[in-house]
Steps between C-alpha positions, in 0.01 A plus 500: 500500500796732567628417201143608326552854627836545411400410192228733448712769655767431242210491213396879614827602519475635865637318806294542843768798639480621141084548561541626872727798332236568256233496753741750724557716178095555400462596843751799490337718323158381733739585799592889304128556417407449854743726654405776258129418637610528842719817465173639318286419792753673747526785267109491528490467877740785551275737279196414675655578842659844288144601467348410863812708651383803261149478546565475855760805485220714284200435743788641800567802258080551410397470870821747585387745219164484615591588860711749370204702300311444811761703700486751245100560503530533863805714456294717231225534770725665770622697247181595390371573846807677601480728210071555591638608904827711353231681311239529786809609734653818266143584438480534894792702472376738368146528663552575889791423717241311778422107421185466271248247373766434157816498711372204714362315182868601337651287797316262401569493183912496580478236758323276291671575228839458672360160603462389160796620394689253765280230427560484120838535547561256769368253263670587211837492648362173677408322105833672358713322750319160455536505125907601511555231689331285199734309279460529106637137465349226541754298780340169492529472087873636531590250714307174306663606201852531668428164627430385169796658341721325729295183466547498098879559597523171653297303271714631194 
């Protein structure tokens, strides 16, 4: 029986080893067309996590901007208001030297005005602060694709 298959080995011109290199050969460019798959798939993977560290870094910067206009409306309302009292107050200037109806609403006007003032720009200086100390890029992709880098490094 042995000599059967040598025989039929010899009659296809192929020994057994001869077959095993063949099979190891067609397999080759298998083994290449799956590691372009897989680098394509990591290349993927690392975009995808790209865009959640932007759209995560965008909402920060909306919800910062948004506080930030906030601050300003409130900051345009003291000013507003303080601008109302200065006007009340050199209108009282000029009308008696003893405290009237107009001067007290003036004081008014400037405290709350003064208020507002503080208050908008507490909170922009507060939202200004937060968002400096924001990074533009995206750490956790950096460091996956340095990871990778190195990793390809080995592997070739």
């Amino acid at each position: 029986m042995a000599a059967t298959r040598t025989s039929l080995t010899k009659v296809n011109g192929t020994s057994a080893n001869e077959a095993a290199m063949r099979d190891e050969t067609e397999s080759l460019p298998n083994l290449f067309t799956r590691l372009g798959d897989d680098v394509m798939a990591l290349f993927n993977s690392q975009l995808a996590l790209f865009k959640v560290e932007i759209k995560e870094e965008a909402n920060a910067y909306a919800r910062g901007a948004m506080m930030i206009g906030l601050g300003a409306v409130v900051a345009a309302i003291g000013f507003a208001l303080l601008n109302v009292a200065v006007a009340f107050g050199v209108s009282t200037l000029f009308a008696q030297a003893n405290l009237s109806q107009p001067a007290t609403y003036a004081l008014g006007f400037v405290i709350t005005g003064i208020f507002y003032l503080i208050l908008g720009a507490i909170i922009v200086m507060a939202i200004k602060s937060r968002l400096s100390k924001q990074q533009l890029v995206p750490n956790r992709t950096v460091e996956e694709l340095r990871k990778d880098k190195e990793w390809l490094k080995n592997e070739l």
